[in-house]
C-alpha positions in Angstrom: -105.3 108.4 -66.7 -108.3 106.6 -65.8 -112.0 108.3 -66.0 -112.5 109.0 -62.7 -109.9 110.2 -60.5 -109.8 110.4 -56.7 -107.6 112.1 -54.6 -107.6 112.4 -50.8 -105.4 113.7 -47.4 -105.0 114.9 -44.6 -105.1 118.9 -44.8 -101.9 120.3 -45.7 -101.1 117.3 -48.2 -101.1 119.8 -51.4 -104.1 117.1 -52.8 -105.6 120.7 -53.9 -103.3 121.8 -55.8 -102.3 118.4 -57.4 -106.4 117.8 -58.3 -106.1 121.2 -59.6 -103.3 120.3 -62.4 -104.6 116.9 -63.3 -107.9 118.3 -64.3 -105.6 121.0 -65.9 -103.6 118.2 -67.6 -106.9 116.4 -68.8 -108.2 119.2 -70.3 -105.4 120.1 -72.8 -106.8 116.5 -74.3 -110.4 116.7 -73.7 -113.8 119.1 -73.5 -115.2 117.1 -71.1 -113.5 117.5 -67.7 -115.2 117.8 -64.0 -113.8 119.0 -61.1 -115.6 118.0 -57.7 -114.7 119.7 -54.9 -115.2 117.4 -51.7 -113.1 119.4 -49.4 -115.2 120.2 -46.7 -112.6 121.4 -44.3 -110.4 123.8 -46.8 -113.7 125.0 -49.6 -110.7 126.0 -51.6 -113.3 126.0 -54.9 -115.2 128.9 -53.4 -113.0 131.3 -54.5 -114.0 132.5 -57.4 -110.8 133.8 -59.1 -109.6 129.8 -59.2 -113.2 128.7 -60.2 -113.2 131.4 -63.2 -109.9 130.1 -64.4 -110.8 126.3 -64.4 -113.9 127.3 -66.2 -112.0 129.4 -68.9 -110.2 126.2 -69.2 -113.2 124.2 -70.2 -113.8 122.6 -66.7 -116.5 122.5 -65.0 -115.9 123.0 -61.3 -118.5 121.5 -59.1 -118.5 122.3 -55.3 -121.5 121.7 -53.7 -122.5 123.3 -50.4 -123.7 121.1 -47.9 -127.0 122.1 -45.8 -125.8 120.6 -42.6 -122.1 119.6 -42.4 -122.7 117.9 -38.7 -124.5 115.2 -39.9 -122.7 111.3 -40.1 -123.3 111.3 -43.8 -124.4 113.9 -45.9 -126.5 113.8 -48.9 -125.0 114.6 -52.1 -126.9 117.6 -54.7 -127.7 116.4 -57.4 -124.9 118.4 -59.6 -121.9 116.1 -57.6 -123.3 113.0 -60.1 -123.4 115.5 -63.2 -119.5 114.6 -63.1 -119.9 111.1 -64.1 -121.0 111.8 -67.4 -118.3 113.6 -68.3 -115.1 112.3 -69.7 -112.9 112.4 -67.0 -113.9 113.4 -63.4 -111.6 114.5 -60.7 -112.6 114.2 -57.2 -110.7 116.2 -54.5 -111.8 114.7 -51.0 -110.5 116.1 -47.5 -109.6 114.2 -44.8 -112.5 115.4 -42.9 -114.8 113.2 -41.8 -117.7 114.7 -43.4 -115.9 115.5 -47.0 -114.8 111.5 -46.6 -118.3 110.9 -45.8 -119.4 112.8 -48.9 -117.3 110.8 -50.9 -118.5 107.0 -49.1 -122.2 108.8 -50.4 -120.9 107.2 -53.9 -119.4 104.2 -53.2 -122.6 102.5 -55.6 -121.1 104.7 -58.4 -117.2 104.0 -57.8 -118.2 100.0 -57.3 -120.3 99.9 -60.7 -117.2 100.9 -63.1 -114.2 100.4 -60.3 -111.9 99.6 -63.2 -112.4 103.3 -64.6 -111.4 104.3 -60.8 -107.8 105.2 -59.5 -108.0 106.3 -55.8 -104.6 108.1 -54.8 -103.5 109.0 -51.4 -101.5 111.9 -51.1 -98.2 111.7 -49.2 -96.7 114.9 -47.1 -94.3 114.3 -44.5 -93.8 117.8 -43.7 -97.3 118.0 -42.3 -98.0 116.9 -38.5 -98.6 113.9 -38.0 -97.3 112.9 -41.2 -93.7 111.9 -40.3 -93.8 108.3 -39.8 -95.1 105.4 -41.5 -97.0 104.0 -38.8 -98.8 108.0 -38.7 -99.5 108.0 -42.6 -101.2 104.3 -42.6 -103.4 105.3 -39.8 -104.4 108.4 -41.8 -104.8 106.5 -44.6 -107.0 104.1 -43.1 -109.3 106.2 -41.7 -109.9 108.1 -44.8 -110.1 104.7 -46.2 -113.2 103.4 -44.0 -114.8 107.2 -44.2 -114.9 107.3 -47.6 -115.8 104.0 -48.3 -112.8 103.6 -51.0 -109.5 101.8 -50.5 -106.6 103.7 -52.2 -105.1 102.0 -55.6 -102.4 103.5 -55.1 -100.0 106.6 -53.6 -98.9 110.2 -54.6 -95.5 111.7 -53.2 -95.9 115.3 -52.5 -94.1 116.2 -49.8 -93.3 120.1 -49.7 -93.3 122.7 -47.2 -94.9 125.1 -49.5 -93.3 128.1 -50.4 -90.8 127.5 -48.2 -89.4 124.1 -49.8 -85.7 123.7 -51.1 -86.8 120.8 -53.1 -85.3 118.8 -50.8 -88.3 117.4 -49.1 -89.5 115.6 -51.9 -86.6 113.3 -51.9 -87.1 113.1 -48.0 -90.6 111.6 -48.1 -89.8 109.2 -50.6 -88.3 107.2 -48.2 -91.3 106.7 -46.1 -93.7 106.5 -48.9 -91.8 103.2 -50.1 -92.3 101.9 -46.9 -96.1 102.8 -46.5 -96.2 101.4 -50.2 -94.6 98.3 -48.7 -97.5 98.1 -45.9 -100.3 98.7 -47.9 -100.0 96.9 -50.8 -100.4 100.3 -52.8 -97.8 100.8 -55.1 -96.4 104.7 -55.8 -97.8 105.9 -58.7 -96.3 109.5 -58.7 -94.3 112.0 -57.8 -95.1 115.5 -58.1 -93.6 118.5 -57.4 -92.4 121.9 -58.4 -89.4 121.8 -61.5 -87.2 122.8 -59.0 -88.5 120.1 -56.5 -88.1 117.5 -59.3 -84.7 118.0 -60.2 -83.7 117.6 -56.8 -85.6 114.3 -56.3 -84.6 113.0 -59.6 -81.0 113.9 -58.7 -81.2 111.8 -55.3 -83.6 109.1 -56.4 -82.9 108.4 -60.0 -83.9 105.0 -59.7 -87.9 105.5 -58.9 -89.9 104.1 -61.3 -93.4 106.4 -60.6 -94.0 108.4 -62.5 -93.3 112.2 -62.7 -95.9 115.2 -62.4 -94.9 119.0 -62.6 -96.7 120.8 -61.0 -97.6 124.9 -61.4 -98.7 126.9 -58.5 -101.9 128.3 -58.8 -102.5 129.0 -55.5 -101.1 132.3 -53.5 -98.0 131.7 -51.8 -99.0 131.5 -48.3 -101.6 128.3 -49.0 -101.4 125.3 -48.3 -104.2 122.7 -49.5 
């Protein structure tokens, strides 16, 4: 995994709780990991009880609270560029137009060391508006020109939250080849639940991406 991580979608994507297990991931191999909290829409990083976890992990969570949210671009505290001196960074970014915005704020940064970058869009097609290729690219691209950050690459994590059979995953793999196949940026995972994952693996055995497991951390009822 590359230093800096960024990961952005449209709400209801599950970018959350994917952000939330890479910087998970990353610190079972290092003390220095940052979590930035971009999510303007959905400030799932508010909530303590998450916040004191990551922390007990060794992360540091950083979720700044913006004075004025209605503005074109906001300015970013100064604790959002504490994260580039750590190890590894993740950034999760809302679809929003402001928590986009906040991330276009450090498009100087991401250009200066863009090969320790990997931008990932995060694919749902259980979400509205999410169930066609021509829908996702247009969501894509105007996260794209927001945040001032073309995507390196996808993330398949289509789910319907607690409600999932593990079938969906398999579903939106599908589509994601074809948006892939538009956009010039390849798949590079697939993540899901174990029980999602089996069920993928036993319908798509031949995707090369690879695989991410993910554990819920977040109550049932939530969707990032």
């Amino acid at each position: 995994m590359k230093k800096i991580t960024v990961l952005f979608g449209n709400y209801g994507s599950g970018k959350t709780e994917l952000s939330l297990n890479f910087a998970l991931a990353l610190a079972e191999k290092s003390r220095s990991v940052a979590l930035v909290d971009l999510d303007i829409v959905n400030p799932y990083f508010r909530s303590s009880e998450h916040a004191e976890m990551l922390e007990g992990r060794g992360i540091r969570v950083i979720a700044p609270v913006f004075a004025n949210t209605a503005v074109d671009v906001p300015s970013l505290p100064p604790d959002v560029y504490a994260a580039f001196g750590y190890e590894y960074a993740v950034f999760d970014c809302g679809g929003d137009p402001v928590g986009a915005a906040a991330l276009g704020g450090l498009k100087q940064r991401f250009d200066a060391m863009r090969d320790d970058v990997e931008a990932l869009f995060v694919v749902n097609t259980r979400r509205p508006f999410q169930d066609s290729v021509e829908n996702l690219e247009e969501s894509l691209r105007r996260i794209e020109g927001r945040a001032r950050l073309n995507a390196d690459g996808l993330a398949l994590n289509t789910n319907l939250g607690p409600e999932s059979t593990g079938d969906e995953l398999a579903e939106g793999y599908e589509l994601a080849q074809e948006l892939a196949v538009r956009t010039g940026g390849p798949l590079r995972c697939v993540s899901g639940t174990s029980e999602a994952r089996a069920a993928f693996e036993a319908r798509c055995p031949g995707c090369a991406a690879e695989r991410i497991e993910l554990r819920i951390y977040t109550r049932p009822d939530w969707l990032a």
